[in-house]
N, C-alpha and C positions, 0 to 999 in steps of 0.2 A: 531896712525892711523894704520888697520889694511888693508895689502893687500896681500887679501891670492893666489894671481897667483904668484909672486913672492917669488922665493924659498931663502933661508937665507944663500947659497955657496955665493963665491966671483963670477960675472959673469968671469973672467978671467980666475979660475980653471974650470969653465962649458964649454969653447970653445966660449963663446962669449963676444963681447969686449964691450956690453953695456946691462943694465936690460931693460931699456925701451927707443923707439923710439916716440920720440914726432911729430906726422902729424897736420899740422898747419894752419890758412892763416893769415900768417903775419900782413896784415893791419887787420883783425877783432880780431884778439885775443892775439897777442903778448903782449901785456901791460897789459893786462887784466886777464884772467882765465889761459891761458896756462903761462904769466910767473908765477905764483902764485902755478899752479900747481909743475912747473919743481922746483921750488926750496923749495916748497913744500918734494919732493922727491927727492932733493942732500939735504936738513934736517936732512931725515931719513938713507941719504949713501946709498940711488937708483943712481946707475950709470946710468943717464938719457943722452940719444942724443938731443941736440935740434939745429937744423939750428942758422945762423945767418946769417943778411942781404950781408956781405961780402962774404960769399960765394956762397950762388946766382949771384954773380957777375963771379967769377970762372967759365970759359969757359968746366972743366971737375967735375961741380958742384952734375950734373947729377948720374955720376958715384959714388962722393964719398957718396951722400944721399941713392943709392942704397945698395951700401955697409954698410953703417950704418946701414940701415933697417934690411939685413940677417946678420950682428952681431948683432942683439938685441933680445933680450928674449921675449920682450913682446912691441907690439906694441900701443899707445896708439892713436886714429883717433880723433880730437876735430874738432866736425862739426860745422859749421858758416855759414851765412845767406849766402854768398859768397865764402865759399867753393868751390864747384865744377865750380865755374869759372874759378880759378887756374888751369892753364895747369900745373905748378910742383904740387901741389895738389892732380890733377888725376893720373900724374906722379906715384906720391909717395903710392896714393890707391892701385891703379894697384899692385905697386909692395910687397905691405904689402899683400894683397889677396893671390898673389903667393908665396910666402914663406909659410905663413900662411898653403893653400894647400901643400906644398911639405914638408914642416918642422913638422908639426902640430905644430907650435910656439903659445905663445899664440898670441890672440887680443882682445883689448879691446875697445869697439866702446864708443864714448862718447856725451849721447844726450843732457847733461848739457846746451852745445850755444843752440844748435837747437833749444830746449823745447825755453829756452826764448825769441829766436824772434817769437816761432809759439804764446807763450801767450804774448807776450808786443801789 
């Protein structure tokens, strides 16, 4: 598999402490596309961020999803029919748009969900 935004350093010698940040919604695509993707790409030795339900629970959950986001190289957004219903979701957009702007980090928008609930 070939992904040519990701560069072939260790992200750790780049200054950032992950290659990609996984944006999500948990109930539409956790089991599905995004986890297949994420281990998809720890496969290939992509140091992937991705949530887990336990720390949503985490009162300064907020914070540490932020910080994942501006340590990550490259953001990956996996849109779902229920997406933007998610307040951490929006959350999480928001804060990938602003990096994205101040960093020029990559991003990568992904209409793989989208496309299939707009044709199912």
């Amino acid at each position: 598999m070939d992904i040519p935004f990701i560069q072939e350093q260790p992200s750790t010698s780049s200054g950032f402490s992950y290659d990609v940040f996984l944006s999500f919604r948990c109930e539409d695509t956790r089991k599905t596309f995004t986890c297949h993707l994420y281990f998809r790409l720890r496969r290939i030795e992509i140091n992937t961020f991705i949530d887990d339900e336990e720390l949503r629970k985490d009162e300064v959950a907020s914070t540490k999803l932020e910080k994942a986001i501006e340590e990550s190289r490259v953001s990956i957004v996996v849109f779902s029919k229920y997406y933007a219903s998610s307040s951490w979701c929006i959350e999480e957009l928001v804060k990938v748009l602003e990096c994205k702007e101040k960093l020029m980090s990559g991003f990568c928008l992904d209409f793989f969900t989208l496309l299939k609930f707009i044709f199912s």
